[in-house]
N, C-alpha and C positions, 0 to 999 in steps of 0.2 A: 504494500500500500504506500501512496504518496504520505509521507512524513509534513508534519502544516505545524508553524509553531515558530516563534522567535528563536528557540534554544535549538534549531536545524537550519538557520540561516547561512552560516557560512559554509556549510558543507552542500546546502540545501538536499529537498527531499522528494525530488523528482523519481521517477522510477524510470528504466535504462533505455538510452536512446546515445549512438555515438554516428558521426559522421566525418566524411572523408572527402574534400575536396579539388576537382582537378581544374584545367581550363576546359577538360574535354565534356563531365557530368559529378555528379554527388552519390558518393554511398553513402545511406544508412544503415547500420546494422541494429535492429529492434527501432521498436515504436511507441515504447513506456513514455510517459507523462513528459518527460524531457523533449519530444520533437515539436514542441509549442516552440522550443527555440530554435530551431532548424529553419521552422517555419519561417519563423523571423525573420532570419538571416536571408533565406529566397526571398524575401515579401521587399530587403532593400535592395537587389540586383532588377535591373532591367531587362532581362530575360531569365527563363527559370531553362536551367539545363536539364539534361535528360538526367533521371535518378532512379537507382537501381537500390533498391531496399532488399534486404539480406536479413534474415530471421534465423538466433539463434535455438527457438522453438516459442510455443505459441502460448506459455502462463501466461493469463493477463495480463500482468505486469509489465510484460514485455510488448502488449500489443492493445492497450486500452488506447494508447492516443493517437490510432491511426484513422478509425472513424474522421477525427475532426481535424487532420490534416490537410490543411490549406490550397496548397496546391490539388490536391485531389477532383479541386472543384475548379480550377482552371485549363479552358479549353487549349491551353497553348503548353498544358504540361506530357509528360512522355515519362511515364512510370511504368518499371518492370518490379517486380514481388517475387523476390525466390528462397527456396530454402529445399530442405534435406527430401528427396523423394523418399527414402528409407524407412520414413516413419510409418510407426504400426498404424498410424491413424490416416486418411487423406486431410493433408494441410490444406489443400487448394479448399474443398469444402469448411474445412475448420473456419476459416478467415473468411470465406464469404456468409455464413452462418453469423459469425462475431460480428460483421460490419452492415447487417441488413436487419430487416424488421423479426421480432420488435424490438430488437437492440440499437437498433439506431432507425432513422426514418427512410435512410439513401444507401441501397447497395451498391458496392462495387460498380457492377454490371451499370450504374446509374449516374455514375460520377462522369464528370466534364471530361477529364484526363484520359490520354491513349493508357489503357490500363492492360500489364500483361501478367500472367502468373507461369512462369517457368520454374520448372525445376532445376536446382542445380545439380550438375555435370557427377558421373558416378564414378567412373572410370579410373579419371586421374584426383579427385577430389582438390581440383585448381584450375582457376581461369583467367584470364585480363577482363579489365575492366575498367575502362576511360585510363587507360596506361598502367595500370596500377595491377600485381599480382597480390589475387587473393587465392589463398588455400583455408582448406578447413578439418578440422579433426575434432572426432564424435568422443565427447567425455562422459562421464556417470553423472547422470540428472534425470526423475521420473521423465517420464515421458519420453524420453530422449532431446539429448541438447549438442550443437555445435560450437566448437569454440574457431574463431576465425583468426587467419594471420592474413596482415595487411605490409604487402610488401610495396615499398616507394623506392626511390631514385636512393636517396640520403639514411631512411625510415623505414623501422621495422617493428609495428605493433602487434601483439596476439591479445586478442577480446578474448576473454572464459568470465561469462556474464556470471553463469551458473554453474557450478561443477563438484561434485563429492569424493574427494579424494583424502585419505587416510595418511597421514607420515609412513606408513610403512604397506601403503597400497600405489603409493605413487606409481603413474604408467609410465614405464621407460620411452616410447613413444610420443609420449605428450612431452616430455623432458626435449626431446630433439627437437618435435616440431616448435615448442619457442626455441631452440639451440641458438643463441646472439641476437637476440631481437634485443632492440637498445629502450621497449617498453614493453614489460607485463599488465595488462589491465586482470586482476584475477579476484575472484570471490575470494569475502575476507568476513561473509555473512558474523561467522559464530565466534566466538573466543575460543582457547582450549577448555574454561573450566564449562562454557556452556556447552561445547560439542554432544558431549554424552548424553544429555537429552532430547537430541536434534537428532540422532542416527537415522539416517535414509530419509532425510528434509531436502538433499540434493545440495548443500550446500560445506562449504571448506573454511577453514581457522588460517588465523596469518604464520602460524607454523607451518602450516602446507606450503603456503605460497613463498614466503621464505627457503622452505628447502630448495622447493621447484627453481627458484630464482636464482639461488647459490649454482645447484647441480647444472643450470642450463647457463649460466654467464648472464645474465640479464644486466642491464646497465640502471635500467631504475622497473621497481614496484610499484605499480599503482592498484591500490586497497580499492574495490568496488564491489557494489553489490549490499551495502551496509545494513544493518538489521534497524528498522523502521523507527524504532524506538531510541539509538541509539543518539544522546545527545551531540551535538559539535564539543562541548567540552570533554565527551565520554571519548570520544573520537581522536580528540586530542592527544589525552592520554597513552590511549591504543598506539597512536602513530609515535610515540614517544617511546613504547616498549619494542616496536616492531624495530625500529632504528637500530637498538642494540642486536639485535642480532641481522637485519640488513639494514645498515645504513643508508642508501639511496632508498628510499621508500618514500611514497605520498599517499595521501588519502583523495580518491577522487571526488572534484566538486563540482560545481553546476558550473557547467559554462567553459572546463580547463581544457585548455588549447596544448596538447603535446608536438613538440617541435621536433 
């Protein structure tokens, strides 16, 4: 759930939406409460480019604010919607089910924008995309979840929005595919002492992500994903103990631009 409250300001308390921008289009990856700012950002450009939205699975969280995305309703937009065919469930219906009545008033199928839904590629699990190589690898999270690598010129990020991974389940695989990425974005949901009553909630402690982070070279941690409740003071804290044991570490906040 969105987090609302003075004592979630500076971290604030959007739920997940990140994007990636080129001259050639826009990636989003998820559509949580955070793409109000996205929106934004199209609404001051003088033409909206083509944007290719990337879904690391479909919790609410991650797709409440696609309904009311902006461009969706402009005729000069060129929207594609992709994500994992693999899953047990059909996604294509999932999302058009979430985005029409009587969940919302305007399906899909009704919006202004060239709208397409493709799946992503199974083969090699990576593609280009307005220059930019993205790859992706399937982590442990109900329902099933992808975590994505966004490979650039200079830049090399991995999203794991959601992911449950144990200190001593950690996937050798997932360790490679961040192998040098110069940012980790990784679930940092639970503490250690609260993990134990979370088991199989899909979600990881910043001892995971620290390991993960050490064992793969990573150049800096960014904490995401954060439990709803958690104050910006509480947060503070966290980001102060995660330090001692990797010091390049952030907590992600509304709005932070990785360079």
């Amino acid at each position: 759930m969105p987090a609302c409250g003075s004592e979630y300001l500076r971290y604030g308390g959007n739920t997940t939406c990140f994007s990636i921008s080129t001259e050639d289009g826009l990636i989003i990856v998820d559509a949580g409460t955070g793409i109000t700012h996205v929106a934004a950002d199209i609404a001051r450009n003088d033409k909206i480019l083509p944007i290719t939205m990337l879904f690391t699975h479909f919790h609410m969280d991650h797709v409440v604010g696609l309904p009311a995305f902006e461009p969706l309703y402009d005729h000069s937009s060129d929207i594609i919607i992709m994500a994992d065919p693999r899953r047990d469930h059909d996604w294509k219906n999932a999302i058009r089910t979430f985005t029409g009545k009587p969940y919302w008033p305007i399906g899909l199928s009704d919006t202004a924008a060239g709208m397409h839904l493709n799946d992503l590629p199974v083969r090699e699990d990576t593609m280009e995309c307005y220059g930019i190589r993205v790859s992706w690898f399937r982590v442990p999270h109900p329902q099933q979840c992808l975590a994505y690598k966004i490979k650039m010129l200079n830049c090399t990020v991995v999203i794991a929005t959601d992911v449950e991974y144990t200190r001593d389940s950690i996937s050798k695989g997932f360790v490679e595919f961040c192998r040098n990425a110069n940012h980790l974005i990784f679930d940092t949901q639970y503490t250690p002492a609260e993990i134990e009553k979370k088991r199989g909630w899909g979600h990881s402690t910043w001892e995971v992500a620290t390991d993960i982070a050490r064992a793969a070279d990573i150049q800096q941690l960014v904490m995401t994903h954060h439990e709803p409740k958690r104050t910006d003071d509480e947060l503070d804290r966290i980001v102060d103990q995660v330090r001692e044991s990797f010091p390049s570490t952030v907590a992600a906040t509304e709005n932070m631009i990785l360079g």
